[in-house]
Backbone as JSON, one array per atom type, in Angstrom:
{
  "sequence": "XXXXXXXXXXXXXXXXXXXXXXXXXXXXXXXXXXXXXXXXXXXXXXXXXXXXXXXXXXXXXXXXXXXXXXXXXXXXXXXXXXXXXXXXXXX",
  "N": [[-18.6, 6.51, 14.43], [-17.0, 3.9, 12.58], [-17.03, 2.35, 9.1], [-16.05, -1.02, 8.79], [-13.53, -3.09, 6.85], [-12.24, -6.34, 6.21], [-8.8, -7.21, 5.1], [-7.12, -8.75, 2.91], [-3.42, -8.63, 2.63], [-0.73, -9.47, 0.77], [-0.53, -12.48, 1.72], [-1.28, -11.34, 4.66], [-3.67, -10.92, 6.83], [-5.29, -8.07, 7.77], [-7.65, -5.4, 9.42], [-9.64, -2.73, 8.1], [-10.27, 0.63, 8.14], [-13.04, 2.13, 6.35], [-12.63, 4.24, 4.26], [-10.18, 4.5, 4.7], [-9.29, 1.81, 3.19], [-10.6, 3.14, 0.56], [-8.77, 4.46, -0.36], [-6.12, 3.2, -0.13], [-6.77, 1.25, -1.86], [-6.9, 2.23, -4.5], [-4.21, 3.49, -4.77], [-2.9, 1.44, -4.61], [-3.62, 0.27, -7.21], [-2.82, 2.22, -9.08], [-0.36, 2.45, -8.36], [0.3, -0.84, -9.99], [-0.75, -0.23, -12.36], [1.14, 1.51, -13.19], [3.25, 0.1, -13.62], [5.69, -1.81, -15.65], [3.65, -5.0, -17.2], [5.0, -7.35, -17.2], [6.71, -7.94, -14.85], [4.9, -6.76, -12.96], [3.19, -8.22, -11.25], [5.47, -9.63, -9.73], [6.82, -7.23, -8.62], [4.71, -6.14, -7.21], [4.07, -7.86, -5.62], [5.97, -7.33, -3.77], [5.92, -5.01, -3.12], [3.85, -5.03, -2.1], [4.31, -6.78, 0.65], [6.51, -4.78, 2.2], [4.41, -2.98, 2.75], [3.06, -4.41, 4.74], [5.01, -4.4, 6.75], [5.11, -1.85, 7.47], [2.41, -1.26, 8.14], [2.57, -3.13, 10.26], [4.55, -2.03, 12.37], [2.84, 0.28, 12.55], [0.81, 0.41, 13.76], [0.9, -0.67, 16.45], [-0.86, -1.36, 19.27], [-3.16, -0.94, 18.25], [-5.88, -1.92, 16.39], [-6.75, -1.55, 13.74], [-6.87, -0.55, 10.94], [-5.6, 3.02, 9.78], [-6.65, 6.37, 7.97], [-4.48, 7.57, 8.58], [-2.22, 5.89, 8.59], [-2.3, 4.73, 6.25], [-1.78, 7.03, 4.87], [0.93, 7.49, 5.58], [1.99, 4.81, 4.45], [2.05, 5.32, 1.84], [3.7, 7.77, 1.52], [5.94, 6.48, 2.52], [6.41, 5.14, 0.48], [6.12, 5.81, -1.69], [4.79, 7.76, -4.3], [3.07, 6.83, -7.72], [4.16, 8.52, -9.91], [6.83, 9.22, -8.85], [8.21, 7.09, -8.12], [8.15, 5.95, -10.79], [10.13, 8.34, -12.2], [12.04, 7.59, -10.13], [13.27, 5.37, -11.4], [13.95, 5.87, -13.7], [16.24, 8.09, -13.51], [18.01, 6.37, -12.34], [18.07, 4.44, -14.56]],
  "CA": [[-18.37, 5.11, 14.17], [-16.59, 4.06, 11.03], [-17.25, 1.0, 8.65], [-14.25, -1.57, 8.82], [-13.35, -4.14, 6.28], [-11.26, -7.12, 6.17], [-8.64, -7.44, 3.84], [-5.77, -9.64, 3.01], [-2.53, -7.94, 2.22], [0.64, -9.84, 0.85], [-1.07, -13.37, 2.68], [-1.51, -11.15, 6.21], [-4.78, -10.27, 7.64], [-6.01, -6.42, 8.33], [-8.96, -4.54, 9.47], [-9.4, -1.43, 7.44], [-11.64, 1.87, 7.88], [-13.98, 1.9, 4.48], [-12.17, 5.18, 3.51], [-8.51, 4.38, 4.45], [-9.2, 1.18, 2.13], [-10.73, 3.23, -0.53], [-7.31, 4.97, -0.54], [-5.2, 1.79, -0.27], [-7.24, 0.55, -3.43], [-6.78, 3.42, -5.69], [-3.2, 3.45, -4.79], [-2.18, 0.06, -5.57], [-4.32, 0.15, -8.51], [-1.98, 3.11, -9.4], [0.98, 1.61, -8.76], [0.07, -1.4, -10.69], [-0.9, 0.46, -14.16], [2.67, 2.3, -13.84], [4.33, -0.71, -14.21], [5.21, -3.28, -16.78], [3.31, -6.4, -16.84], [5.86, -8.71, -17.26], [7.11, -7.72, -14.16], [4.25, -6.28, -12.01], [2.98, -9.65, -10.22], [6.54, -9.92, -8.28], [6.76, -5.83, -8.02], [3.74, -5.38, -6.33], [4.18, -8.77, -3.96], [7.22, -6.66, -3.09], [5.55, -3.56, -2.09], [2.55, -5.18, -0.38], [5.22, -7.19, 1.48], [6.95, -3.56, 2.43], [3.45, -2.0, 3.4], [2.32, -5.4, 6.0], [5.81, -4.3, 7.6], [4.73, -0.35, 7.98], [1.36, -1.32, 8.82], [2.39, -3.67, 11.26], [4.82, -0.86, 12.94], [1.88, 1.79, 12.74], [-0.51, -0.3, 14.11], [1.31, -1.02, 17.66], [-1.6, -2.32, 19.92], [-4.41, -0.62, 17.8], [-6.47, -3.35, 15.75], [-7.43, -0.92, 12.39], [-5.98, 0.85, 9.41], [-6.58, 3.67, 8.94], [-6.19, 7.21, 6.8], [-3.03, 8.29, 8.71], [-1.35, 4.63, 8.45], [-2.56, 4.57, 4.59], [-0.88, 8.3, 4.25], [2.07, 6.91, 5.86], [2.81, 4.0, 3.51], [2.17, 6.08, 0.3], [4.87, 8.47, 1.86], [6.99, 5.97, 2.6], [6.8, 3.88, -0.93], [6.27, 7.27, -2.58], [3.28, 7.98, -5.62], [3.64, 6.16, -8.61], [4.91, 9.05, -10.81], [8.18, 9.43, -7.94], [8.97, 5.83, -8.23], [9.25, 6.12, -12.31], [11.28, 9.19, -11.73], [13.64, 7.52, -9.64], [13.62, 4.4, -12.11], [14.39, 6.68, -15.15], [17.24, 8.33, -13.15], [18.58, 5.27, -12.15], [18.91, 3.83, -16.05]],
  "C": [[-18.05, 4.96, 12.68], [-16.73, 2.74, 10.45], [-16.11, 0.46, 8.34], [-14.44, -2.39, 7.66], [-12.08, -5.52, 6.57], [-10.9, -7.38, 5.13], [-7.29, -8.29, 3.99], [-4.64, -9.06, 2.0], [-1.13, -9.04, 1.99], [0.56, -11.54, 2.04], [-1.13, -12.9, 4.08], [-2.94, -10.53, 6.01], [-4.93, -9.03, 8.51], [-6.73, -6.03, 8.33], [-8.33, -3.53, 9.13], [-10.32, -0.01, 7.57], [-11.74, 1.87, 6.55], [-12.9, 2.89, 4.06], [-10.73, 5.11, 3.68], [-8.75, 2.93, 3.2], [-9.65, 1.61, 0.42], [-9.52, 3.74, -1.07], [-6.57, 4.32, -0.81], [-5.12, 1.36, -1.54], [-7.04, 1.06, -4.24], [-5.26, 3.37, -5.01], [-2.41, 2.21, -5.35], [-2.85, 0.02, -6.67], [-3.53, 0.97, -9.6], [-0.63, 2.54, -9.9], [1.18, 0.38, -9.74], [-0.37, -1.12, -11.85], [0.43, 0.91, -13.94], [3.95, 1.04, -13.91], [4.26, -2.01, -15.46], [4.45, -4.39, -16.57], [3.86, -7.51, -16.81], [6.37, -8.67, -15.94], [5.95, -7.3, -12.93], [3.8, -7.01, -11.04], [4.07, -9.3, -8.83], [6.75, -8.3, -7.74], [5.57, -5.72, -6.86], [3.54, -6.5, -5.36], [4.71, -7.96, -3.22], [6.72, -5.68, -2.13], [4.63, -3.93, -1.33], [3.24, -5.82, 0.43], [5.6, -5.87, 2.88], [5.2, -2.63, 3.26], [2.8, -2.97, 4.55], [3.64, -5.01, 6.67], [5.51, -3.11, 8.45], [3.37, -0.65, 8.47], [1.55, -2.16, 10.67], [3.11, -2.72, 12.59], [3.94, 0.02, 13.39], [1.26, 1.16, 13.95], [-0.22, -0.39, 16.25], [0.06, -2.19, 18.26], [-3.27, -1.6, 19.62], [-4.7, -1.88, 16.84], [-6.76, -2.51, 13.99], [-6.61, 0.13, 12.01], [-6.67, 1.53, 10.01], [-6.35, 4.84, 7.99], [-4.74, 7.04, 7.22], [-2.15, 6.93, 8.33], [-1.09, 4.39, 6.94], [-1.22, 5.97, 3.88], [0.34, 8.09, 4.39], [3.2, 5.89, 5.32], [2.95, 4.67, 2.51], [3.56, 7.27, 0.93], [6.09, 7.81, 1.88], [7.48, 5.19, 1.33], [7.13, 5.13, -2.09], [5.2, 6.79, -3.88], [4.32, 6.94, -6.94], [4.69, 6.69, -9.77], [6.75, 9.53, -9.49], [8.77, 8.19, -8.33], [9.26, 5.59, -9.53], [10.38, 7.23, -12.35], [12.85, 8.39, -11.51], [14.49, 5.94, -10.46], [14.43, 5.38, -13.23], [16.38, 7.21, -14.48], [18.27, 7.36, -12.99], [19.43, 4.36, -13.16], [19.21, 4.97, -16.42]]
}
């Protein structure tokens, strides 16, 4: 049995296993130090936007995050040092 939370993502509502949210949290926390602050507010609406779409995909007709769904967005958004990477390349 695993301990759930409720959390609110991007104004949607998700149950979370404790340890896929400790993951979640330390990831956006991540992503949010690697970017500017003048800018990070509407960046990181963006991506929690982008991760209530993959969650809602994962999820089908299960009710709870959890690791693999968590491993799944960070794959799909990619770590924070990939996404400066592909900024740097970019300018």
């Amino acid at each position: 049995m695993n301990k759930t939370l409720s959390i609110g993502l991007a104004g949607f509502s998700f149950i979370i296993e404790e340890y896929a949210y400790i993951k979640l949290s330390d990831y956006l926390a991540a992503l949010r130090s690697s970017l500017d602050n003048t800018e990070a507010d509407e960046v990181m609406h963006d991506i929690e936007l982008r991760m209530v779409e993959i969650f809602k995909e994962s999820l089908g007709k299960r009710e709870v995050i959890n690791n693999e769904d968590v491993e799944r967005v960070i794959a799909q958004i990619g770590t924070p040092e990939a996404i400066e990477e592909q900024e740097e390349a970019y300018y």
